[in-house]
C-alpha positions as CSV (number, residue, x, y, z in Angstrom):
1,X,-14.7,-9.6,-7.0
2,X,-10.8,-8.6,-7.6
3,X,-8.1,-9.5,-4.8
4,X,-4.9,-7.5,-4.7
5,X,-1.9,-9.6,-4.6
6,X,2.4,-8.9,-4.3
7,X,4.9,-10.8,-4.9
8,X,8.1,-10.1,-3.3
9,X,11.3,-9.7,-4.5
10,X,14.8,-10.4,-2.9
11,X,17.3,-8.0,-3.7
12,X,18.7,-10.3,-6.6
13,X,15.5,-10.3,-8.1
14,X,14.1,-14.1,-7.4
15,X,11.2,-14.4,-6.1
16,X,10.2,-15.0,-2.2
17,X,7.3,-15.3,-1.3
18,X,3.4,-14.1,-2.1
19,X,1.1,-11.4,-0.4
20,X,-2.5,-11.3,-0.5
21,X,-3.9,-7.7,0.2
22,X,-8.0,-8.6,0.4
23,X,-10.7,-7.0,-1.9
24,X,-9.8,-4.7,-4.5
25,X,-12.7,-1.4,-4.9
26,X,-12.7,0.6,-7.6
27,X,-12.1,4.3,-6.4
28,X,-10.3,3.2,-2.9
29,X,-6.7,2.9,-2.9
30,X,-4.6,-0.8,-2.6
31,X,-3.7,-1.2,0.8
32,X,-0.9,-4.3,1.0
33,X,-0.3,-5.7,4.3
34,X,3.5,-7.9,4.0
35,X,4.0,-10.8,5.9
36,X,6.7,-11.0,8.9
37,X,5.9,-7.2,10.2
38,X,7.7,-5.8,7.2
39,X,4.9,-2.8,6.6
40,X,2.0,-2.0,4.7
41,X,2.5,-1.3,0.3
42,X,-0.7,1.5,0.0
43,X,-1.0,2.4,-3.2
44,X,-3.3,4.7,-5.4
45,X,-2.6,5.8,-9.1
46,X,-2.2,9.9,-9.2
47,X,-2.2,10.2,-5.3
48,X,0.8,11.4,-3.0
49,X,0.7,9.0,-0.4
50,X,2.4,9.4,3.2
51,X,4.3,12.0,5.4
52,X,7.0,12.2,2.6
53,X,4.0,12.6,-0.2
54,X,5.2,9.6,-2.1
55,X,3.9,9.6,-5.9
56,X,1.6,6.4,-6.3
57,X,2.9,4.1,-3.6
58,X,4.5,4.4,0.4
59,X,5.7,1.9,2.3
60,X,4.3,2.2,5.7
61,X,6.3,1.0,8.6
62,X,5.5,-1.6,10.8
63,X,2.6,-0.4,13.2
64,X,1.7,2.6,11.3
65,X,-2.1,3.0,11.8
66,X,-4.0,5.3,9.3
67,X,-1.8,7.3,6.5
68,X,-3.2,10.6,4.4
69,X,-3.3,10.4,0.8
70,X,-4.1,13.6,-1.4
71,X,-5.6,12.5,-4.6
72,X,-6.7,15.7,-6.7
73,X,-5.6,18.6,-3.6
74,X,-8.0,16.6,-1.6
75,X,-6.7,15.0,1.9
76,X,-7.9,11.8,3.3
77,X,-7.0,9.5,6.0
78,X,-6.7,5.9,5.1
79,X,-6.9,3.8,8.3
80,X,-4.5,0.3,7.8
81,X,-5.2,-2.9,9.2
C-alpha cells in the first residue's frame, strides 16, 4: 500500500512541517488534507481541478466539501474529508 505525503514550505523555502494524506489508489486522485484548517492539496495528473479549472492541483479552502474534477471531458465530484 502507498501513502501520500506533503511537506510544507514557508515562504523562504525551509521546511515546516509534514502532511500525511492516507492511501494512495491508482486511478483516484490525491486528496491532501493540511494541518491547522489551512485547506485540502487535491491533485490528479491531466485533470482540471476546482471552480477555477486548475491544471493538475487546487487548493481547496477550509470547509470545502466535495470539488469536480474533469479528467478526459469527463466531470466528477470528489467528496473531501
Amino acid at each position: 500500500m502507498f501513502e501520500t505525503y506533503g511537506a510544507l514550505c514557508r515562504p523562504d523555502g525551509t521546511f515546516s512541517t509534514s502532511a500525511v494524506g492516507g492511501k494512495a489508489v491508482k486511478g483516484e486522485p490525491a486528496v491532501l488534507p493540511l494541518p491547522d484548517g489551512q485547506g485540502t492539496i487535491v491533485a490528479d495528473f491531466n485533470a482540471v481541478i476546482g471552480p477555477q479549472e486548475r491544471d493538475h492541483a487546487w487548493l481547496a479552502p477550509t470547509g470545502t466539501k466535495a470539488v469536480t474534477l474533469v479528467r478526459r471531458g469527463a466531470p466528477r465530484v470528489v467528496q473531501l474529508p
